[in-house]
VOPAGU-2260 file (C-alpha; in pm, 1 decimal, decimal comma):
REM VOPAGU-2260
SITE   aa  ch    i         X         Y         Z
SITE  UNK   A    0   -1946,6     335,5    -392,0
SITE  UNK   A    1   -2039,9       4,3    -217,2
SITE  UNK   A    2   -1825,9    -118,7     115,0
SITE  UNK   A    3   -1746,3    -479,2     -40,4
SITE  UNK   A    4   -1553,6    -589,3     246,8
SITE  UNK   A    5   -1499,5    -447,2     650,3
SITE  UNK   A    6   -1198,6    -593,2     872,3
SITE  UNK   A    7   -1102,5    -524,4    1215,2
SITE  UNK   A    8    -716,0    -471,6    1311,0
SITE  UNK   A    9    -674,2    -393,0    1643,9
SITE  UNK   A   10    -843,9     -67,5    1758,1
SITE  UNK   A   11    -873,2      17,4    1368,7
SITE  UNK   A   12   -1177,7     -69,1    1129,5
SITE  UNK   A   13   -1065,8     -86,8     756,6
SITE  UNK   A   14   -1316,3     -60,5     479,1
SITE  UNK   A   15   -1249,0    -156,1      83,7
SITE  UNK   A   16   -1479,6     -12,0    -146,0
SITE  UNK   A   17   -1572,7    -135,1    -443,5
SITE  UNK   A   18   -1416,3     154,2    -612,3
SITE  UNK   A   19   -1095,0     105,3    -473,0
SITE  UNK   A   20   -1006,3    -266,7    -655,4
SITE  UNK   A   21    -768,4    -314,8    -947,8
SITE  UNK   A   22    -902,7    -394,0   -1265,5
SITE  UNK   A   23    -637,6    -412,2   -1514,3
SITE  UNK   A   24    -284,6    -528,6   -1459,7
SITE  UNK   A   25    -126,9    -227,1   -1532,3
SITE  UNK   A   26    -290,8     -90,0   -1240,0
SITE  UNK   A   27    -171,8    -320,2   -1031,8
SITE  UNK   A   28     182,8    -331,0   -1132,8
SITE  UNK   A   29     152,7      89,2   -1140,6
SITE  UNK   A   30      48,5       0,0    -781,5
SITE  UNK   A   31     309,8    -233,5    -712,4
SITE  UNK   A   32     587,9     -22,4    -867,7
SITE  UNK   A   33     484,5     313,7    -664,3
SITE  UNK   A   34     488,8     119,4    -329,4
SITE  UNK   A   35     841,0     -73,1    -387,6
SITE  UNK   A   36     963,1     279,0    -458,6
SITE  UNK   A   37     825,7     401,5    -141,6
SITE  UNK   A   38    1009,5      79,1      39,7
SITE  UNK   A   39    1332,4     103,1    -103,2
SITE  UNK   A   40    1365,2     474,6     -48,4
SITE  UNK   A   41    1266,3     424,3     300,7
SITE  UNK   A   42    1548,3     146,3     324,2
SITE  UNK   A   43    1825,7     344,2     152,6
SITE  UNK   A   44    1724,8     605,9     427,5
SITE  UNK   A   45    1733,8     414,3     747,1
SITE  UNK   A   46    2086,0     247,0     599,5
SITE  UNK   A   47    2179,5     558,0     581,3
SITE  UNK   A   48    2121,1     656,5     925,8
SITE  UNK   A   49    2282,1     331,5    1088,2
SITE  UNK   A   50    2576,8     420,5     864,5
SITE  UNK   A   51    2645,1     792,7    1058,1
């Protein structure tokens, strides 16, 4: 497990490794479908609360 890139944001240091990249595309839309999820729930959620 090689660091393949390092960025600074903010106070935080982030590090990718070269374990962590996509290879295939259904990996990335797997990726891409889990994390929309996670938006729109959040979303439906905070509507939710405005609503009340």
């Amino acid at each position: 497990m090689a660091i393949v890139k390092e960025l600074n944001h903010g106070p935080c240091k982030i590090y990718i490794h070269d374990d962590c990249v996509v290879k295939t595309e259904e990996e990335k839309q797997a990726i891409i479908d889990r994390v929309s999820q996670i938006i729109i729930r959040g979303l439906a959620e905070k509507a939710k609360d405005e609503t009340v």
